[in-house]
C-alpha positions in Angstrom: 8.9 12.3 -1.8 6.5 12.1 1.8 3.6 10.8 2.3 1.6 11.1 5.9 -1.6 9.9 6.9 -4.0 7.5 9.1 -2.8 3.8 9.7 -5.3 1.0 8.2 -4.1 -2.1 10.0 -4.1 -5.9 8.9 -2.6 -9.1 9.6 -0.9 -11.5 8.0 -1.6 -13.3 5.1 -3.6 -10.8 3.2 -4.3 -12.6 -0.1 -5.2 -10.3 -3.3 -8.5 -11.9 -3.4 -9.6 -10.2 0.1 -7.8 -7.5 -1.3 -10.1 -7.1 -4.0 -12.6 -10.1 -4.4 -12.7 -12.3 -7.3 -16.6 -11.0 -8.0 -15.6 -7.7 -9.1 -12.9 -8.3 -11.3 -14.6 -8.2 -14.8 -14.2 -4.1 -14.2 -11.8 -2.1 -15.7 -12.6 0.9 -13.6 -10.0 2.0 -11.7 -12.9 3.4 -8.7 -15.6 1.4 -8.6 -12.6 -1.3 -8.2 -11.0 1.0 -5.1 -15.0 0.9 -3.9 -14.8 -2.6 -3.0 -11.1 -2.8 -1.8 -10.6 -4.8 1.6 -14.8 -5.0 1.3 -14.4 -8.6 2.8 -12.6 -8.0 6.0 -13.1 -4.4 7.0 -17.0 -3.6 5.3 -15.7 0.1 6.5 -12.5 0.3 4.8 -13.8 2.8 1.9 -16.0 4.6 4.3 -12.9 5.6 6.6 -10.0 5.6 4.1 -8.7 9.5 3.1 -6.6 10.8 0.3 -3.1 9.7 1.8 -3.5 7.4 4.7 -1.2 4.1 5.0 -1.9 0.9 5.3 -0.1 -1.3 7.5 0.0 -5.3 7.0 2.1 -8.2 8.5 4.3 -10.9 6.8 3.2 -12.1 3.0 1.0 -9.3 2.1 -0.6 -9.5 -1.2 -0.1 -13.5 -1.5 -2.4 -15.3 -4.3 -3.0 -14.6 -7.5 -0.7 -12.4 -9.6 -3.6 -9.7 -10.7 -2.6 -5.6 -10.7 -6.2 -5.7 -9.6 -5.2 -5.5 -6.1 -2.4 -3.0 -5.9 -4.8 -1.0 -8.1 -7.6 -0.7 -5.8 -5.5 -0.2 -2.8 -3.6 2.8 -5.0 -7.2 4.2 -6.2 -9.0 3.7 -2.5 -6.6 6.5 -1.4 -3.6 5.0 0.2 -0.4 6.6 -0.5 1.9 3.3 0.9 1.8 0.0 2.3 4.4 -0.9 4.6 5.0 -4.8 5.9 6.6 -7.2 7.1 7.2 -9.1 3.8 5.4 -8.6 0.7 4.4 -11.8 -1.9 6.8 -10.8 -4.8 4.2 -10.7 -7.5 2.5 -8.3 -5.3 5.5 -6.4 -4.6 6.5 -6.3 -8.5 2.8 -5.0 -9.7 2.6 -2.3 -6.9 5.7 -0.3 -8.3 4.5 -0.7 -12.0 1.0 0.6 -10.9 3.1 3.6 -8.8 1.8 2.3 -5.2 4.7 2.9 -2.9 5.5 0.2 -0.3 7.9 -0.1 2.4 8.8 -3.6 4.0 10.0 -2.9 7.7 9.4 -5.8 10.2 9.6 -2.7 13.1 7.2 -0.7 11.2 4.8 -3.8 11.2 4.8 -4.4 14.3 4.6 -1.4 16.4 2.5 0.7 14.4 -1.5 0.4 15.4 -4.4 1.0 13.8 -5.8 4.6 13.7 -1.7 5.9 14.3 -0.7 8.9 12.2 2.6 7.6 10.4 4.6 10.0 8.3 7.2 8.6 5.4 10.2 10.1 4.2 10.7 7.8 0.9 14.2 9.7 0.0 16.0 8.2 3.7 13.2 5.0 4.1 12.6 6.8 7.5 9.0 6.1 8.9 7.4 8.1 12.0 4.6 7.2 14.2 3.9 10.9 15.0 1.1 9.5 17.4 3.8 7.2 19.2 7.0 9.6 18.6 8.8 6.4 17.3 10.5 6.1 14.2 11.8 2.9 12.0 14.4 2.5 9.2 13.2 1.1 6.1 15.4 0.4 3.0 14.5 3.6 0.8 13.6 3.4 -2.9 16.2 3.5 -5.2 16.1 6.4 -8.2 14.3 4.4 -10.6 11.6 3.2 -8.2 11.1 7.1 -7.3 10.6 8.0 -10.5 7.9 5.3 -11.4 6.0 6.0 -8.4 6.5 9.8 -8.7 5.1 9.4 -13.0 2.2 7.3 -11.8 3.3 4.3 -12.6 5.8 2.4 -14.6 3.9 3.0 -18.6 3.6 6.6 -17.5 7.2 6.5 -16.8 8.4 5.5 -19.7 6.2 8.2 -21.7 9.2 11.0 -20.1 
């Protein structure tokens, strides 16, 4: 499993409800939640964001409340991982069962910019900066995490 793409950059702290706001969550849709993802700090998030970019985010991302709402727009915007810092727990626990791969490496958040091209080797955890010709060492999923993400989510999973 790889993924590569274009970095999205944030900060610490990234709560679920700037994530996805509160006002949208009486959808079920799966898009028209990913249309609104990070609406509240980067209005230009869905207008930039490709099929398979990263984004990038600093210490506790994905604090707040425990919705999948959050993971599930992220996933649906386009992004194929998140790497940080640290992740909230909750955050952590609902992106696998929605099949968002993430990556916590402290290097990884701090070096990478915004706009880098990052490539992921999820098998050996091994991130590269291709613009900066770095790499950083992540802890790499085990089997069963693979799997989820690779079915599309844990329910999916469980269907094999």
């Amino acid at each position: 499993m790889n993924a590569q793409g274009k970095v999205h950059k944030y900060g610490d702290n990234v709560d679920t409800d700037v994530i996805i706001p509160a006002r949208y969550l009486n959808t079920a849709d799966h898009k028209e939640l990913a249309s609104h993802c990070m609406e509240d700090i980067d209005k230009e998030f869905t207008s930039k964001v490709k099929d398979g970019d990263i984004m990038v985010g600093g210490s506790n991302f994905g604090c707040g409340s425990s919705r999948e709402h959050a993971p599930i727009a992220i996933k649906n915007s386009g992004i194929s991982c998140v790497i940080a810092k640290t992740f909230a727990r909750i955050f952590f626990r609902n992106s696998i069962n929605i099949g968002l791969a993430i990556l916590e490496c402290p290097e990884a958040s701090e070096k990478i910019e915004n706009g880098d091209v990052v490539s992921i080797d999820f098998d050996t955890g091994i991130i590269t900066n291709v613009t900066k010709n770095e790499s950083y060492k992540a802890e790499p999923f085990p089997e069963f995490v693979k799997e989820i993400i690779k079915a599309d989510g844990l329910m999916n999973s469980l269907k094999k």
